[in-house]
C-alpha positions in Angstrom: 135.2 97.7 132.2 136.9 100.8 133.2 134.4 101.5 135.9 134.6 98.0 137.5 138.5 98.1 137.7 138.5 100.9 139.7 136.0 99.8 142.1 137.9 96.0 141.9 141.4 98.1 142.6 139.5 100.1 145.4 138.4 97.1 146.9 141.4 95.5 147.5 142.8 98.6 150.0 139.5 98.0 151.9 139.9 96.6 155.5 137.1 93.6 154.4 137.9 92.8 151.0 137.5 89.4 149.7 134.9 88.6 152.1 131.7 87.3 150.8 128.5 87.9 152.5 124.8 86.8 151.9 122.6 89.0 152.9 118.9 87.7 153.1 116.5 90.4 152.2 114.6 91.7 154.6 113.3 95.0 156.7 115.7 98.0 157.9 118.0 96.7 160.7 119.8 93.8 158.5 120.4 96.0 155.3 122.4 98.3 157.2 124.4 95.9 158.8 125.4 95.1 155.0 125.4 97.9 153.6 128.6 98.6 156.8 130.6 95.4 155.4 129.7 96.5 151.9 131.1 100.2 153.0 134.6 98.7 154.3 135.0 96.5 151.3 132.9 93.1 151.6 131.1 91.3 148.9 127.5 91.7 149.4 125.2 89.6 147.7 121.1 90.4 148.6 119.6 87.5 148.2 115.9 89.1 147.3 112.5 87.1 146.9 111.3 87.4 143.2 110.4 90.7 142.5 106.3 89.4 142.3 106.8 88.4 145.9 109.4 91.7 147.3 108.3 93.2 150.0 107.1 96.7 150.0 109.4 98.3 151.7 112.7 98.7 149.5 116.0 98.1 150.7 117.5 101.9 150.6 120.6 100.5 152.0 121.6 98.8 149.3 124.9 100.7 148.5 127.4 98.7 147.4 125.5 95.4 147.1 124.5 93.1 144.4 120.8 91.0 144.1 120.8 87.4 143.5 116.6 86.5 143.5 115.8 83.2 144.9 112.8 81.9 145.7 113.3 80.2 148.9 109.7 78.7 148.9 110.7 76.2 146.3 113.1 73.2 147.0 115.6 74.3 144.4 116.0 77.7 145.7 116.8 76.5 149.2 119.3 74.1 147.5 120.6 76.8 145.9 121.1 78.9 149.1 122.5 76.2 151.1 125.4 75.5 148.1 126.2 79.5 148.3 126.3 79.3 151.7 129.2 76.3 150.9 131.5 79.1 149.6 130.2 82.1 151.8 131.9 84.0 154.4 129.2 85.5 156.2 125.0 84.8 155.8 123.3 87.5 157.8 119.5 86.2 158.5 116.5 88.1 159.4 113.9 86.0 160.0 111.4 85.1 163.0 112.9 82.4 165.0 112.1 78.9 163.4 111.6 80.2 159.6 115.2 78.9 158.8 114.9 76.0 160.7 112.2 74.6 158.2 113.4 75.4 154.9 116.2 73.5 156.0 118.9 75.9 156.4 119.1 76.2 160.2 123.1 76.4 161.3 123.2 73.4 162.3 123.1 72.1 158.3 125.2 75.3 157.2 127.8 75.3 159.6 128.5 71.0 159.2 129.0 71.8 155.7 130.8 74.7 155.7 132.7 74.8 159.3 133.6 78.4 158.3 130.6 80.3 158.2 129.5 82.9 160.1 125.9 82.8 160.4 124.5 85.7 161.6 120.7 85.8 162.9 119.6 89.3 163.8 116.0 89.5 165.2 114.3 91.6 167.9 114.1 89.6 170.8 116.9 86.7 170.1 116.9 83.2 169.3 115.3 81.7 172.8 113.1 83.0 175.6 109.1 84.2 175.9 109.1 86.4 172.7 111.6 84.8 170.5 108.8 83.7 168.2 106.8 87.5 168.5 106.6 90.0 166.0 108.0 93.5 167.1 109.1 97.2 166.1 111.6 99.5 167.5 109.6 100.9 169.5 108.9 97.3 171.6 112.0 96.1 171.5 113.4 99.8 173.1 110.9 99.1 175.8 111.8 95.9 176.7 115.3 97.1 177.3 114.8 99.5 179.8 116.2 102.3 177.7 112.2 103.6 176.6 111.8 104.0 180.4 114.7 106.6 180.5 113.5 109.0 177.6 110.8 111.5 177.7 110.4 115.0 179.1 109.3 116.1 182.6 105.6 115.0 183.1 105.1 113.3 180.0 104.9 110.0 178.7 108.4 107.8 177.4 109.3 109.1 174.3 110.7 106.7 171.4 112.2 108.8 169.2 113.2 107.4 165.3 114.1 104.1 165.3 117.0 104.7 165.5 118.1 103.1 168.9 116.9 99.7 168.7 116.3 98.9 164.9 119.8 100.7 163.7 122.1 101.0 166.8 121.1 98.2 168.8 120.5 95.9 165.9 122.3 96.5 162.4 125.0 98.1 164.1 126.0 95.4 166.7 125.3 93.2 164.2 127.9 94.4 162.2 130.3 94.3 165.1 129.4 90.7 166.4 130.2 89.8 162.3 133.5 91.0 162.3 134.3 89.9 165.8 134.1 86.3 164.6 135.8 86.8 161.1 138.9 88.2 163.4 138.9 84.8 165.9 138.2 82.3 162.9 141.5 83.6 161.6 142.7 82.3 164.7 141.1 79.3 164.9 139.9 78.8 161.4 136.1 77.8 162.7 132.9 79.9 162.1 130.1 80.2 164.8 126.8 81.4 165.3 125.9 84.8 166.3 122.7 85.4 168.0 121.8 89.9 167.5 119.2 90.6 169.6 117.6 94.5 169.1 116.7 94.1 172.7 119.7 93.4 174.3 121.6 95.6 171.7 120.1 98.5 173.0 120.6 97.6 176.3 124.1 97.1 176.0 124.1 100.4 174.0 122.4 101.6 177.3 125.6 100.1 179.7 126.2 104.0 180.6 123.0 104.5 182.3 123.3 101.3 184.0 126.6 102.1 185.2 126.4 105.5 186.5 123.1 105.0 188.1 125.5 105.1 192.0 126.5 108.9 190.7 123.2 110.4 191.3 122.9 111.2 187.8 119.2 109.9 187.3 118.0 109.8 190.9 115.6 112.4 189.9 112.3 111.5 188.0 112.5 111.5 183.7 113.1 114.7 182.4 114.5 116.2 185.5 118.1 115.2 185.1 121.1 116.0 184.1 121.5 114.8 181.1 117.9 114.1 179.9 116.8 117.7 179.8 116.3 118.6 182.9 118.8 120.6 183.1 119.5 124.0 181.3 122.8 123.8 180.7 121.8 120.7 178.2 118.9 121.6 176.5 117.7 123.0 172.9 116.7 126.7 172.3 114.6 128.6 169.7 116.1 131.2 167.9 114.4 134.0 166.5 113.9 132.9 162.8 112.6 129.5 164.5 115.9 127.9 164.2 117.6 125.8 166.9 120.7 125.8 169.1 121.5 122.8 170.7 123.7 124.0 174.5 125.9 121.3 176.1 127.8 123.3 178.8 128.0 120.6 181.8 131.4 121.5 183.3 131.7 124.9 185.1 134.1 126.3 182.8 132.0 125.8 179.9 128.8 127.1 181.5 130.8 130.4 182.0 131.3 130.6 178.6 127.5 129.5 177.5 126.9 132.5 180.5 128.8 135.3 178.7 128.1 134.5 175.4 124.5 135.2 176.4 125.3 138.2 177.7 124.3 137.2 181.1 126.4 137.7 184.4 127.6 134.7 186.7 127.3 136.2 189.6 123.7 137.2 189.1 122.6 134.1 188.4 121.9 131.2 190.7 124.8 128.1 191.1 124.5 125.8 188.2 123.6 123.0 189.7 120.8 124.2 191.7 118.2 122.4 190.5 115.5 123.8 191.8 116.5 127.1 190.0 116.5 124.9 186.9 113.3 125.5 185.0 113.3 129.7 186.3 116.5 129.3 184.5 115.3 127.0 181.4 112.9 130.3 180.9 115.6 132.9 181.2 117.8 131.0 178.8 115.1 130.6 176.3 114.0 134.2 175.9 117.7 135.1 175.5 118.3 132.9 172.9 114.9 133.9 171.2 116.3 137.2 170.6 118.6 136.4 167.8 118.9 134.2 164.7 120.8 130.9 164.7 123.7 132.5 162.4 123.7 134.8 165.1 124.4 132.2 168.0 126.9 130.8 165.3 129.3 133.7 165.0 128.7 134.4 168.6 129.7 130.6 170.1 131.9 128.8 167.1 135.1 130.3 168.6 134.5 129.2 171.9 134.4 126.3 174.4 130.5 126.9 175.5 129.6 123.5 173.8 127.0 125.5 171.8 125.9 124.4 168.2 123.8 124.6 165.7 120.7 122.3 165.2 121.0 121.5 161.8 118.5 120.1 159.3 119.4 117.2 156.4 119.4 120.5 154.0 121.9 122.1 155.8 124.1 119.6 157.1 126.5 118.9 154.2 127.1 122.4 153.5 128.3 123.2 157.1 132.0 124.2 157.2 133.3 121.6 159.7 131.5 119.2 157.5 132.7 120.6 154.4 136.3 119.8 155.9 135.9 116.6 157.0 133.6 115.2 153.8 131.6 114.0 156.3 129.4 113.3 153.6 129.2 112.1 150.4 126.4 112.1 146.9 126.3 109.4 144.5 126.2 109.1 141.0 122.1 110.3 141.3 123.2 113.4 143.7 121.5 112.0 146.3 123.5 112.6 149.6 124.5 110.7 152.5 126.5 110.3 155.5 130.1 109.4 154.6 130.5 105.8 156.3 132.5 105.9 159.7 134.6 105.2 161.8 137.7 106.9 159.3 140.5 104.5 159.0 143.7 105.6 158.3 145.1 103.0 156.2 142.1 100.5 154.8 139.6 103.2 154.4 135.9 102.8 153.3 135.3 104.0 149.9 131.5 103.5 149.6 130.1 103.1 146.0 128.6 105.9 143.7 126.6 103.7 142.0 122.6 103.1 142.0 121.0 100.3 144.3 120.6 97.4 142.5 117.8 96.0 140.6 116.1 92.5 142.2 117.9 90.2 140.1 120.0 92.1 138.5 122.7 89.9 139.4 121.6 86.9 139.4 123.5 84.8 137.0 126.6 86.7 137.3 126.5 86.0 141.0 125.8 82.2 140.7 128.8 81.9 138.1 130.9 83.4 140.9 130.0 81.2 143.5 130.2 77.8 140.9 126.8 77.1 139.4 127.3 76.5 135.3 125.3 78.3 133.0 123.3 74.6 132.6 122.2 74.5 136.3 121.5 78.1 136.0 119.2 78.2 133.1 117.5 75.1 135.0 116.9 77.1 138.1 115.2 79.8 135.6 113.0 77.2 134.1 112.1 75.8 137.3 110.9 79.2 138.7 113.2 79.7 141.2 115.4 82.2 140.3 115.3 85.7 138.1 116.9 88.1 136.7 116.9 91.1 134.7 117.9 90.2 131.0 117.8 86.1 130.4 121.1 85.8 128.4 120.1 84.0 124.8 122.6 81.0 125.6 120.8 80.1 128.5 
């Protein structure tokens, strides 16, 4: 009891508390768009497919949640859903386009019978237009963007890197941001409303930069040639000697001369920065400097100094770093396991992520269901009848 005081009493100074969100299980982009509201205080309920029917892929952003399992496929589980959704704040939906529609619980029905929900439908391509109804990856929806078309090296194919653009940025993120959005104008006008995440056009707004600076001249050169996209080498990563990595930002003159004499090079020697066609002699010359000592090295050589030079560091590293160290930039649970602190940092309503293990499917099935108004009767009749589960059936019911 002890334990769940604290996290109740934490709760309450978190910028989202008391919101309750449904959270339909499904594949990477939606569960961290929970696991975000979860983070800054939310109620989080994962509403999981019996565990003989869970997908393969499990939900490792599950911190902070709760699992209510439900099987939708039956007529009392999509009963059950749509009474939740009666006392819900927030349902975040995955699906294909259509798959809500037809168990009945498109926002049409959810939102006439509670006028305050936001329902939240995050998919790949959107709700309308030619591939609304298509199946997709990252990878697809970062091409349909436009932003694929802008990554790569010189002479090579685009290059999609993790999903981390489209899936995570594009999707779970804006997600996220479109949810509490409309929580802030339905306390203006007391109404919920329908938010439509595509991946696609997530990314592309994530893009608005490129778009936007396009009449600079900053990518009037082919991909991989530019500026910023490593054609320059000024921005660029470097080998050190013990096969280590330094990542070199110096774009403004005054930093370059900095990123110059820390390499023991002189400016006047050298051609103007932004000659470009001196670029890759220079890419070279820059490389077999930096290959000639270690990345601690490079560290004690650059930390003191505005040559936007740093470290490439790996997931065993990163924690352990000294700025990181200072900040707690990141955190380990009650398993050790570590993980990026959730951000941005708020001053006064900080997030105070749980310690605790990811949740079993099911595990709170009944506790969740007495929360939201169901008696222990209707529960133990949702058990019989196959559509719900959990962990340990209680003997009274």
């Amino acid at each position: 009891m002890c334990g769940r005081s604290t996290a109740a009493e934490k709760a309450v100074a978190m910028a989202l508390s008391g919101v309750r969100v449904l959270e339909l299980a499904g594949l990477a982009p939606a569960p961290l768009c929970g696991m975000i509201l979860a983070d800054f205080g939310a109620q989080v309920v994962r509403v999981d497919r019996l565990s003989s029917a869970a997908s393969l892929h499990g939900d490792v952003q599950a911190r902070g949640k709760r699992s209510l399992a439900l099987d939708l496929k039956r007529p009392q589980g999509t009963a059950a859903l749509r009474r939740l959704c009666g006392r819900a704040d927030v349902l975040i939906e995955p699906f294909r386009h259509g798959v809500m529609e037809k168990l009945g619980l498109g926002p049409e029905v959810l939102l006439r019978e509670n006028p305050r929900l936001i329902y939240a439908r995050l998919t790949g391509f959107g709700q309308t237009g030619k591939y609304a109804k298509s199946a997709g990856h990252d990878i697809n929806y970062l091409a349909l963007s436009g932003v694929l078309s802008k990554l790569g090296r010189k002479n090579e194919n685009p290059y999609a890197p993790a999903n981390l653009l489209a899936d995570f940025a594009g999707g779970g993120v804006m997600c996220a941001l479109g949810i509490v959005t409309a929580l802030f104008e339905r306390a203006r006008s007391g109404r919920g409303q329908v938010i439509d995440a595509s991946m696609v056009e997530g990314v592309a707004y994530l893009s608005s930069f490129l778009w936007k600076s396009q009449s600079l001249g900053l990518w009037s050169q082919p991909r991989g040639e530019n500026l910023l996209d490593s054609g320059a080498p000024f921005y660029e990563i470097y080998r050190t000697s013990d096969g280590k990595f330094m990542a070199v930002g110096a774009i403004e003159p005054k930093f370059y001369s900095q990123l110059i004499k820390g390499l023991g090079l002189n400016l006047d020697e050298l051609p103007a920065q932004m000659s470009i066609s001196n670029w890759p002699g220079m890419k070279k010359k820059f490389a077999s400097v930096f290959a000639q000592k270690t990345q601690a090295e490079w560290c004690s050589i650059f930390d003191s100094t505005d040559a936007c030079v740093t470290p490439v560091l790996s997931f065993d590293d990163v924690a352990s770093h000294q700025h990181n160290k200072e900040r707690s930039s990141f955190i380990k649970n009650d398993q050790g396991e570590i993980s990026p602190r959730p951000a941005p940092v708020l001053s006064r309503t900080p997030a105070v992520p749980s310690s605790k293990r990811d949740p079993f499917i099911g595990e709170h099935t009944e506790e969740i269901l007495l929360e939201y108004g169901f008696t222990k009767q209707e529960i133990a009749k949702l058990h019989s009848d196959k559509a719900i589960e959990f962990k340990n059936l209680k003997a009274n019911l």
